[in-house]
N, C-alpha and C positions, 0 to 999 in steps of 0.2 A: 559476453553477457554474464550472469549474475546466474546462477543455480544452485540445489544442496541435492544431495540422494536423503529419500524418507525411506521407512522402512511402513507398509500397513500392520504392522505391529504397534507403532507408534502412532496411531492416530485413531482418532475419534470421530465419528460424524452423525450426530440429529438432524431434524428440521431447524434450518436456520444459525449452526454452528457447525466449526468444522473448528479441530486441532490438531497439529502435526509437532512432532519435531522432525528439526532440519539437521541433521548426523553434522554434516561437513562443518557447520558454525554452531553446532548445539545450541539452536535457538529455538524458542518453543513459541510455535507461531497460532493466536487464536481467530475466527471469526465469525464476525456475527452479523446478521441480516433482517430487512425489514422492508416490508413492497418499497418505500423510499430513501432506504438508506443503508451503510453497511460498515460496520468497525471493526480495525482490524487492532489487533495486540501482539507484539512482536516481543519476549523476555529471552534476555541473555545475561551471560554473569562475565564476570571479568576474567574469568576463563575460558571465553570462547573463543575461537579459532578465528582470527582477523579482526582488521576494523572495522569501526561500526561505521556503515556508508545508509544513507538516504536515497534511493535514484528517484528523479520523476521522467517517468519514462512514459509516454502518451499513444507513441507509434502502433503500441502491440495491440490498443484497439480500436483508432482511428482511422482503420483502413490504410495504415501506412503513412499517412500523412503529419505532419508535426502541428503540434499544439497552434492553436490562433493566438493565444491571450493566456497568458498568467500572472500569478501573483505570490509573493514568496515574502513574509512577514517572520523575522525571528527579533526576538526578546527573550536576551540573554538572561535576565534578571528571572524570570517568570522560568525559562528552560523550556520554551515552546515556539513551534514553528507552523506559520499558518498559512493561507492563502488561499487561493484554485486556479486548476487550470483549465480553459475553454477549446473544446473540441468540438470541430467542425470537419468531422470524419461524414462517411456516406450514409450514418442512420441521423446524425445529429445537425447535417444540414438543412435538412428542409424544414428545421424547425429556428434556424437563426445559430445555431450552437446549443451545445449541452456543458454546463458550468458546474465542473467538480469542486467540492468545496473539501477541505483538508485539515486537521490540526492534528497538531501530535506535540506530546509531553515529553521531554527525556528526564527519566527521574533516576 
């Protein structure tokens, strides 16, 4: 799996935000929330420590179970990548699925 050590030295957190730096890949991770929605900001510099990896990883709250349904849209011209993935984990079942929707910018 994918981890960094933080230090609570290095981080922030109000209502509805939370900021950290991640030590291991000196990325400085932001986010922000809303009853239906939530953004995340991810900034690093070309001295960070590894490659820049993406993962969509679904399992760790779908009860263990792997995604129903996704969609993964990149547009190289534009430098963004879109889609969602459908989880039909044990809170999102009995409503048909719950459809995360996603974009991100690499600028």
């Amino acid at each position: 799996g994918y981890g960094s050590k933080f230090s609570h030295d290095h981080e922030q957190a109000t209502y509805g935000y939370y900021q950290v730096t991640l030590a291991d890949y000196n990325i400085n991770v932001e986010l922000t929330a809303t009853k239906h929605s939530g953004v995340h900001q991810y900034t690093w510099t070309s001295s960070s420590n590894g490659q820049n990896v993406i993962v969509f990883n679904t399992s760790a709250t779908n009860g263990g179970k792997s995604c129903d349904d996704m969609e993964v849209n990149l547009d190289a011209d534009a430098q963004t990548i879109s889609g969602y993935i459908l989880s039909k984990g044990s809170f999102g079942a009995r409503m048909g699925g719950i459809k995360l929707y996603y974009y991100a910018k690499v600028a």
